[in-house]
FIVO-560236 format. One record per residue (C-alpha): residue number from 1; residue in one letter; x negated, y negated, z. Coordinates in steps of 0.1 Angstrom, whole numbers. Layout:
FIVO-560236
REC   num   residu      c1      c2      c3
REC   NUM        a       X       Y       Z
...
end
This chain:
FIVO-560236
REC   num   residu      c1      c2      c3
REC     1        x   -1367     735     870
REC     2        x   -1353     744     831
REC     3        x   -1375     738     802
REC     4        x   -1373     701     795
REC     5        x   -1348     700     765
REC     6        x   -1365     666     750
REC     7        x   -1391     683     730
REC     8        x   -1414     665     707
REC     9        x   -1391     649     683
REC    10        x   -1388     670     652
REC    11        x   -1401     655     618
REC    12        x   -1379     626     610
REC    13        x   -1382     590     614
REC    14        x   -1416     578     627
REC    15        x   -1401     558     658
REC    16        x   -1380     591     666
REC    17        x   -1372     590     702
REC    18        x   -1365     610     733
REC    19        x   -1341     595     758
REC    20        x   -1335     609     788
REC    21        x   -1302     606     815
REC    22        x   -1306     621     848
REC    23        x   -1274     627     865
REC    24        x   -1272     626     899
REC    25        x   -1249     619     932
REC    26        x   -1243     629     963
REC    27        x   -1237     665     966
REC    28        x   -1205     676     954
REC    29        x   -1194     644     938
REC    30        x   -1189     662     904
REC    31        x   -1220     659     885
REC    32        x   -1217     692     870
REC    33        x   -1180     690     858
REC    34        x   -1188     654     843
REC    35        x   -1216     674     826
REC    36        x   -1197     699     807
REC    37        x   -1170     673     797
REC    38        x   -1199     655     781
REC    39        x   -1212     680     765
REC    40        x   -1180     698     756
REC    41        x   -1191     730     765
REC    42        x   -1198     753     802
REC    43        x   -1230     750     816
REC    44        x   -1238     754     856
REC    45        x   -1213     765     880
REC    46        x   -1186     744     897
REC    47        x   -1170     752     928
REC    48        x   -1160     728     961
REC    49        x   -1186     736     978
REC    50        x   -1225     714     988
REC    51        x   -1254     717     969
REC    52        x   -1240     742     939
REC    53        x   -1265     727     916
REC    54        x   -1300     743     926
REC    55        x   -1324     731     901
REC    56        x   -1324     705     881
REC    57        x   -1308     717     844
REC    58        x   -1314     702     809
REC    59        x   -1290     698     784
REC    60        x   -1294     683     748
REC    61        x   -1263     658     742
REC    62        x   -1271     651     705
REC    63        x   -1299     652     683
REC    64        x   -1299     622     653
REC    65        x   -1305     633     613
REC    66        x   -1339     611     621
REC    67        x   -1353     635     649
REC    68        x   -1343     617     681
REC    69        x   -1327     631     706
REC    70        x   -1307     622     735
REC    71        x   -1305     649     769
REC    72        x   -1292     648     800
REC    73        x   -1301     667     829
REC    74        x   -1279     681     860
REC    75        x   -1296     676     892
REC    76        x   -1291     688     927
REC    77        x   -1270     666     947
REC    78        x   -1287     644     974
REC    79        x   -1281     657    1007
REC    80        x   -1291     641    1040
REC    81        x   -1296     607    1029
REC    82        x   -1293     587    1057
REC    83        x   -1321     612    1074
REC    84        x   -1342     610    1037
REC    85        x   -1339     573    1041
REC    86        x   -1353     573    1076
REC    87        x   -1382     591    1066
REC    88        x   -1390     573    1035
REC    89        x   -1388     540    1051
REC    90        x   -1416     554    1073
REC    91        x   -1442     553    1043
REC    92        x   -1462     530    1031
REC    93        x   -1458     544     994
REC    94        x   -1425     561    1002
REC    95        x   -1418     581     970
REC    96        x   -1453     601     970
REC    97        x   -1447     607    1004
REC    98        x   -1418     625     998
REC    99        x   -1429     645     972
REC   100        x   -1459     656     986
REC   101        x   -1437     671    1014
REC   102        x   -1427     710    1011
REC   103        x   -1394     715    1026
REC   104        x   -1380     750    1025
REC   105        x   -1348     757    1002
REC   106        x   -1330     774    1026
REC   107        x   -1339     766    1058
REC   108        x   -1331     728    1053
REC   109        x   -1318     724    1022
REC   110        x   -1306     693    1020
REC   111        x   -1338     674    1019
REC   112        x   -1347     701     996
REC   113        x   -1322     688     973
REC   114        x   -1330     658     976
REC   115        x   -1363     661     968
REC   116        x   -1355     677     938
REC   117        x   -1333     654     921
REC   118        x   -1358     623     930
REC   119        x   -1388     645     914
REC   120        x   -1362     644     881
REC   121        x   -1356     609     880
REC   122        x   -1398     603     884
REC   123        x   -1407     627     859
REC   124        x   -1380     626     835
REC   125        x   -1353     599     834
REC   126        x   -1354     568     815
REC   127        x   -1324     559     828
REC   128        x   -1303     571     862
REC   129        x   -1262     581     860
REC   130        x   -1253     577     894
REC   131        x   -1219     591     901
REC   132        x   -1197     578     929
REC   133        x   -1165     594     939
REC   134        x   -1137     568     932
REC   135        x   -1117     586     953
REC   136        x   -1131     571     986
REC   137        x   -1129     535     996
REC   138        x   -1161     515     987
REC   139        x   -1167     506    1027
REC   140        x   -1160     539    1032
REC   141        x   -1184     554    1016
REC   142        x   -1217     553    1038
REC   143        x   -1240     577    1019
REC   144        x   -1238     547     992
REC   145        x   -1263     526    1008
REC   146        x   -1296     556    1016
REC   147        x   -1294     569     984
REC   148        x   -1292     535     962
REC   149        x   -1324     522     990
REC   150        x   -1341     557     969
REC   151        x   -1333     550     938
REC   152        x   -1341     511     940
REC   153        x   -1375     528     952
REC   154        x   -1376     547     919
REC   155        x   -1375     517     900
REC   156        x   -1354     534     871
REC   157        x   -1326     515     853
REC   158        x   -1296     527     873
REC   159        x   -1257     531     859
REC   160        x   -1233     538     883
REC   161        x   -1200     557     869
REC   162        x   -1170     560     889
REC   163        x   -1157     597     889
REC   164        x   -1123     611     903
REC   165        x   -1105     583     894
REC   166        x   -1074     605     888
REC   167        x   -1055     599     862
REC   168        x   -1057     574     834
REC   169        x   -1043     540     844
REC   170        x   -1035     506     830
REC   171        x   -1067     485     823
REC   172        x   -1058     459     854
REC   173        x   -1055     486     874
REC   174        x   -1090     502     864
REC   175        x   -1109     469     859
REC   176        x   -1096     463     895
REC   177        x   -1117     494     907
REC   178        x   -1144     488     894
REC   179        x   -1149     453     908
REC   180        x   -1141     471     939
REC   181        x   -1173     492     932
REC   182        x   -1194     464     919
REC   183        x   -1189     446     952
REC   184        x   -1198     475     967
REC   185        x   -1231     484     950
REC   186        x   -1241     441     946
REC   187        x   -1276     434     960
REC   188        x   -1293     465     948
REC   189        x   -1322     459     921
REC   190        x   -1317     487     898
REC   191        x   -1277     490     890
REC   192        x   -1269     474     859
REC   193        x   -1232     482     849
REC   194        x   -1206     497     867
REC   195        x   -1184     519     847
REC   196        x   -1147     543     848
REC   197        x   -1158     578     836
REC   198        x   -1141     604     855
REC   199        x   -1144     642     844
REC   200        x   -1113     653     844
REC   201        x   -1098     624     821
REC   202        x   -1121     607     802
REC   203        x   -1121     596     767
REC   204        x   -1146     592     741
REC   205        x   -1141     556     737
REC   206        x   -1151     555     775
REC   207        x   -1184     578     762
REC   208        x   -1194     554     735
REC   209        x   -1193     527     767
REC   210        x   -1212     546     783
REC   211        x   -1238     550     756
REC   212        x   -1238     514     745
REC   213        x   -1248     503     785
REC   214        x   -1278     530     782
REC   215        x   -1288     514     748
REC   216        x   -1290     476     766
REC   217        x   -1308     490     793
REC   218        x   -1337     504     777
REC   219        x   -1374     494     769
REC   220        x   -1372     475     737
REC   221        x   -1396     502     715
REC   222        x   -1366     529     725
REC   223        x   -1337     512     710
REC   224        x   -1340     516     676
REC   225        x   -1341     557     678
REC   226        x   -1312     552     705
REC   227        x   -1292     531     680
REC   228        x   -1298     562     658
REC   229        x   -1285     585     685
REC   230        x   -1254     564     692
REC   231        x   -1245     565     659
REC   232        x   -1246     601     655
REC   233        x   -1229     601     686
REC   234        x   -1196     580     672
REC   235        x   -1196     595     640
REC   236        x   -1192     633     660
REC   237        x   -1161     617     679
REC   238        x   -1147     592     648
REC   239        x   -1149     632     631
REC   240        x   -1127     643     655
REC   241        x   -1103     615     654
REC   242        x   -1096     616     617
REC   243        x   -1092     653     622
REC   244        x   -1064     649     645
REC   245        x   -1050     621     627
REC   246        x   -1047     647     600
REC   247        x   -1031     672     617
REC   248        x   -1006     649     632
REC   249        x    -998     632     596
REC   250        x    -992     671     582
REC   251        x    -972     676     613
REC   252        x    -949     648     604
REC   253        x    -954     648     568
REC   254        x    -936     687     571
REC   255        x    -907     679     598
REC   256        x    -901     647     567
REC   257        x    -898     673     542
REC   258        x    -882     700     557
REC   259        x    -840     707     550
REC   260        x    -821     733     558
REC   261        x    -790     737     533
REC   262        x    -757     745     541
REC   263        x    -728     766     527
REC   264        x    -699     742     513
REC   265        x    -673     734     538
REC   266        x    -646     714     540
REC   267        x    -641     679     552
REC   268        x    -610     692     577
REC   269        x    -633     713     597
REC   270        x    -659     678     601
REC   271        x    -633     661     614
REC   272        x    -624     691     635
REC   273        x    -658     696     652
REC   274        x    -666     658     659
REC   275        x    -632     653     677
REC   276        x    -640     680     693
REC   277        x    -671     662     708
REC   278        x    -653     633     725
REC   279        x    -635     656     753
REC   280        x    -664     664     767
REC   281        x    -662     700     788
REC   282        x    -633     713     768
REC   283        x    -641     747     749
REC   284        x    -629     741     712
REC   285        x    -598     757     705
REC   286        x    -596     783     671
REC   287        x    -584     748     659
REC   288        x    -616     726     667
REC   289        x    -640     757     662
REC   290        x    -678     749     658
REC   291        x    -690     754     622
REC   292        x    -712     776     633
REC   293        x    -732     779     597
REC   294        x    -736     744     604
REC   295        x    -753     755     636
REC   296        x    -775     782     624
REC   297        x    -791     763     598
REC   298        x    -797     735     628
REC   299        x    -814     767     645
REC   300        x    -836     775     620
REC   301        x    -850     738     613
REC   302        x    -854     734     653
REC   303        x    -874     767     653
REC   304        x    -897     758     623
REC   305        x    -902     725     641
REC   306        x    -908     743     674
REC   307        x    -931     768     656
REC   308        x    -954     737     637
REC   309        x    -957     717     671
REC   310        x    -972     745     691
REC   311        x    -998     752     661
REC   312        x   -1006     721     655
REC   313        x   -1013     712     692
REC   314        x   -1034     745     695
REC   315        x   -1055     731     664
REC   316        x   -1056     695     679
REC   317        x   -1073     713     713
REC   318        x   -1096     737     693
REC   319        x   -1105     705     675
REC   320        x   -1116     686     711
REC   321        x   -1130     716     723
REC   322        x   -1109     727     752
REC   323        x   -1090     765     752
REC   324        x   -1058     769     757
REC   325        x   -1025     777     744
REC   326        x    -999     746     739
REC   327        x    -971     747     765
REC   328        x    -937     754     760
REC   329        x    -909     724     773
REC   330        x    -875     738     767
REC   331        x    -853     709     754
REC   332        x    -817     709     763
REC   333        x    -806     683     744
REC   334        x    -817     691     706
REC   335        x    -791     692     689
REC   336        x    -784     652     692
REC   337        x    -817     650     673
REC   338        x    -801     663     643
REC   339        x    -792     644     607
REC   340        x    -762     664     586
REC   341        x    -761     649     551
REC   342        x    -728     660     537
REC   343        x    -716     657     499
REC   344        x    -682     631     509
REC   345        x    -669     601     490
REC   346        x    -675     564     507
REC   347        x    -642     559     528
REC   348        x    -646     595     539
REC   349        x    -680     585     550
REC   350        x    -671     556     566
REC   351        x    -642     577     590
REC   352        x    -667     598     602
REC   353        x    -696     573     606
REC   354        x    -671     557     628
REC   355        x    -668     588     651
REC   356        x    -705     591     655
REC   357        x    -713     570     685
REC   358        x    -684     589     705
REC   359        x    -697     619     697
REC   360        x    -727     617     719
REC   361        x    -711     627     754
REC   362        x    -695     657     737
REC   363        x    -730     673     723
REC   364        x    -739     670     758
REC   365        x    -710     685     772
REC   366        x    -709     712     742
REC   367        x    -750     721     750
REC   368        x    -738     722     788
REC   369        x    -714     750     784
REC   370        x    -737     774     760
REC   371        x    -719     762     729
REC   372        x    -750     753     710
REC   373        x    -779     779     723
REC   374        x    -810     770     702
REC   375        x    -834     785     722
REC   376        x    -873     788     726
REC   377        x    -891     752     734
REC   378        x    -906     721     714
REC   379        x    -939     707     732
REC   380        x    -940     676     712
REC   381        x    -960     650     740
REC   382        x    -926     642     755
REC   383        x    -906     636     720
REC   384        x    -872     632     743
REC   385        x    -887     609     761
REC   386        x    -905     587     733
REC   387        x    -867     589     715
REC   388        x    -849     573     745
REC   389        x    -816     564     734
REC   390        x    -823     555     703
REC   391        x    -828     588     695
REC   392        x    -790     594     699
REC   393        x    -780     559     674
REC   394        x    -772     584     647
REC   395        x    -763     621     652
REC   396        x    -748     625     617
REC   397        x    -759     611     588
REC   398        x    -732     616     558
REC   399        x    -744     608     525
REC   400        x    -724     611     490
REC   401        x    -739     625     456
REC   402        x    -752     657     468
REC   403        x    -747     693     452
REC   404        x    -753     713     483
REC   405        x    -751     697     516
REC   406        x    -778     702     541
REC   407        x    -796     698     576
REC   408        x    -825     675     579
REC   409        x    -841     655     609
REC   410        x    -830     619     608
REC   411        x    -848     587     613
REC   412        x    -846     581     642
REC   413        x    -863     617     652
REC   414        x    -892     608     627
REC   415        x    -898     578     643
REC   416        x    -898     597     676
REC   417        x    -920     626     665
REC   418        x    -945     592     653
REC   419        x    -946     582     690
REC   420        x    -949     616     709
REC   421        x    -975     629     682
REC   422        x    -998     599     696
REC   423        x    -986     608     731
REC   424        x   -1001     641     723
REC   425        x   -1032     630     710
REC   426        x   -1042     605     737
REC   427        x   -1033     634     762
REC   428        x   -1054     657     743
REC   429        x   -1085     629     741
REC   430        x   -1083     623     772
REC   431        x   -1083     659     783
REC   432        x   -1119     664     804
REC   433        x   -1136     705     804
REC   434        x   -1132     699     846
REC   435        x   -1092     706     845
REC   436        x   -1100     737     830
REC   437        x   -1078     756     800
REC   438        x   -1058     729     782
REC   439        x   -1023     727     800
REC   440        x    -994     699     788
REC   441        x    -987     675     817
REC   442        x    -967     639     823
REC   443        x    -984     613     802
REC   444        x    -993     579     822
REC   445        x    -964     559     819
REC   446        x    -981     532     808
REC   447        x    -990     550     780
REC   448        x    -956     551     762
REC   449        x    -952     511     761
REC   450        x    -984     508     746
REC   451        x    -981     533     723
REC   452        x    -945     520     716
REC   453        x    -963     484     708
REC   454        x    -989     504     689
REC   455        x    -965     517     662
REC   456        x    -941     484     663
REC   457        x    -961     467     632
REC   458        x    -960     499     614
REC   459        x    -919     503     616
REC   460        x    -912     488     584
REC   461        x    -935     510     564
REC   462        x    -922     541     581
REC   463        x    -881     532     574
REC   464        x    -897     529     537
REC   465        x    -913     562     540
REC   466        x    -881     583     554
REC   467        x    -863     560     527
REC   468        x    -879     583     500
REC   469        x    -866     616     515
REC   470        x    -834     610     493
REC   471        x    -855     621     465
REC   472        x    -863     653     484
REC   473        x    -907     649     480
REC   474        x    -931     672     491
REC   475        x    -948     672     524
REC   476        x    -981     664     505
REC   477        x    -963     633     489
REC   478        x    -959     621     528
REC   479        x    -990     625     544
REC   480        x   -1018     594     533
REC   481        x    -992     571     540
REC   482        x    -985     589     576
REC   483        x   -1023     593     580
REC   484        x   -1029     557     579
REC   485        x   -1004     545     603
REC   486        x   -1010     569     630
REC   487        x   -1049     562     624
REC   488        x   -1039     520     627
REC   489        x   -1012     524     659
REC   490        x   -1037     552     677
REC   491        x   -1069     530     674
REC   492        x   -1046     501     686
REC   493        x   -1033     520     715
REC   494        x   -1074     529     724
REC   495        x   -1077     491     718
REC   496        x   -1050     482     742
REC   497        x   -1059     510     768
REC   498        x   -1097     498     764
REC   499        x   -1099     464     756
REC   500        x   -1143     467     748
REC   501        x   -1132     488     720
REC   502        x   -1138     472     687
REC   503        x   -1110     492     666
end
């Protein structure tokens, strides 16, 4: 067995406190993965396989500035517990029966196991995780019923926490489970809460659940110094959040900024290009020729865009921990995304605004056929998809009083770039160590109506912000404003995907 991590308290507090969580399950149910998600870092060895785990492992989780400190230990899984069960059942004082036994580690292992993950919850637990994989039907699941008899016999406050629960769902959907599992585990004496806290996509508002159940099951002399360690605990994730809420603020503040000017042109070859658009399919003639300055400087905004998504995803992963590079989603369709504020008088204006809704069908047409080649990717949490349609409402945006006209990223796209940067954080948050290196996948749909209801409150304060870019600010001048409405819509959008949080 490792060193027990829950030394003597360091000097601090003088009710500094040692809790202790012992993990355990059946064997290969994931205890080790769950592990290093919570601890945010690799420990043990994983692999689909029985009884990985051989001794039972000590981890520190967090220490508090006051000298208490919270561990957790990784145990071996139970084994035969219907045969365990049996045996214990046989004995008048069951646990020191069993532990008095010597069963060989290789030649029958899974008492062996067992053995040792009961000797952890005697000697060190204060309170038992007990993971259950969510993955089976409750009646299915017969091991259930042997190895809660052996923990009821341990007399330890138990939590059970449902693990391969796949991905994240809707809150019906996951309250539903666990009454599933509740019904399941009813009648035993030492479960006290049932809780959704799979390894591979968890979030920390599911941890600080978790916590807040070990706090209310502990002896009364223990909760203060846990208090202490839950704190500690929140303020390491709340860290992390307003971290990310930074990047994603500088991330938007720059694409608000950002212009790309053109060379003067003439108002002919506008006209030219958008009537263009509305034959779709047909190459333009050396009459309707593309302006293709037009289309470089579009080129070079998309690729500084493209170029600030992927860092600032890579930063928001090294801040939660994980490795990995950000993905690349080649877009299509980015050139619809585009705003070109040209120097034209107000009935000028007012011909071409009218030609910008037919445009649309001729962008795609012109992107189909290689006209408009921009090249590399833009991982931005599924921006196309958080635009929708509305992303298309206004292609070109023609604006009089300029010197120099130039390229910028309308409205519409900021608003966009708002949704998918949440998108990309709850993806990130909710990313557990057990998937491995950090890879972009398909976001819950679920996720983008509540994200979507998240930012709704904040819309009128974000038209006012993109108002301002007439004045050409810096990206500096953007970002408090930003960082407190993505930090008000993301802590709404926990709130809505978790309704115990308190936002």
């Amino acid at each position: 067995m490792s060193q027990d991590p829950a030394q003597a308290p360091s000097r601090g507090a003088p009710d500094a406190t040692q809790v202790s969580l012992s993990l355990v399950s059946h064997t290969n149910a994931g205890k080790t993965t769950l592990a290093r998600t919570l601890l945010g870092r690799e420990i043990g060895e994983v692999r689909d396989a029985a009884h990985v785990t051989d001794l039972a492992e000590g981890h520190v989780l967090i220490d508090s500035a006051e000298g208490d400190r919270l561990s957790l230990w990784d145990t071996p899984g139970f084994g035969d517990s219907h045969r365990l069960a049996r045996r214990l059942e046989q004995s008048a004082n069951p646990v020191i029966w069993m532990l008095a036994q010597v069963w060989d580690r290789f030649r029958d292992r899974p008492l062996w196991s067992s053995q040792q993950a009961i000797r952890n919850v005697r000697d060190r637990a204060d309170v038992v995780l007990y993971l259950v994989n969510a993955a089976e039907d409750p009646a299915d699941a017969a091991y259930v019923d042997p190895e809660l008899r052996i923990l009821d016999w341990m007399g330890k406050p138990v939590i059970a926490l449902l693990n391969q629960t796949g991905a994240p769902r809707p809150p019906a959907e996951e309250a539903a489970e666990i009454a599933r599992w509740e019904a399941r585990l009813r009648g035993t004496r030492t479960v006290r809460k049932v809780l959704a806290l799979d390894a591979f996509a968890r979030c920390w508002v599911q941890e600080i659940a978790l916590l807040e159940a070990v706090e209310d099951v502990l002896p009364a002399d223990k909760r203060p110094g846990f208090s202490r360690l839950l704190g500690a605990w929140q303020a390491r994730r709340e860290r992390t959040f307003a971290a990310s809420i930074h990047e994603l603020a500088r991330r938007i503040a720059r694409a608000a900024a950002d212009a790309q000017d053109l060379p003067p042109g003439r108002l002919r070859d506008t006209l030219r290009e958008l009537g263009s658009s509305l034959r779709p399919g047909r190459a333009p003639d050396d009459g309707e020729r593309v302006d293709t300055a037009r289309r470089a400087a579009m080129r070079a905004l998309a690729e500084r865009l493209d170029a600030d998504i992927r860092a600032s995803t890579d930063r928001l992963i090294e801040l939660h921990g994980l490795q990995g590079r950000a993905a690349q989603v080649v877009l299509e369709r980015l050139a619809e995304h585009y705003a070109v504020e040209t120097p034209v008088d107000e009935g000028r204006a007012a011909i071409l605004g009218g030609l910008v809704a037919g445009s649309l069908a001729g962008l795609k047409a012109d992107i189909a056929t290689g006209g408009l080649t921009l090249g590399g990717g833009l991982l931005a949490g599924g921006l196309l998809g958080a635009l929708g349609a509305a992303g298309l409402a206004r292609g070109y945006n023609l604006v009089r009083g300029k010197d120099v006209a130039s390229v910028t990223w309308s409205d519409e796209v900021l608003d966009g770039l708002a949704s998918s940067a949440l998108l990309g954080y709850l993806a990130v948050a909710h990313y557990g160590r057990g998937r491995g290196d950090w890879s972009a996948s398909e976001h819950p749909p679920h996720w983008e109506a509540v994200v979507r209801e998240a930012l709704e409150p904040q819309r009128g304060a974000l038209k006012a912000l993109w108002a301002g870019r007439a004045q050409r600010p810096s990206s500096t001048e953007f970002e408090p404003a930003l960082e407190r409405l993505l930090a008000t819509a993301a802590r709404q959008a926990l709130a809505r995907l978790y309704p115990g949080f308190r936002p």
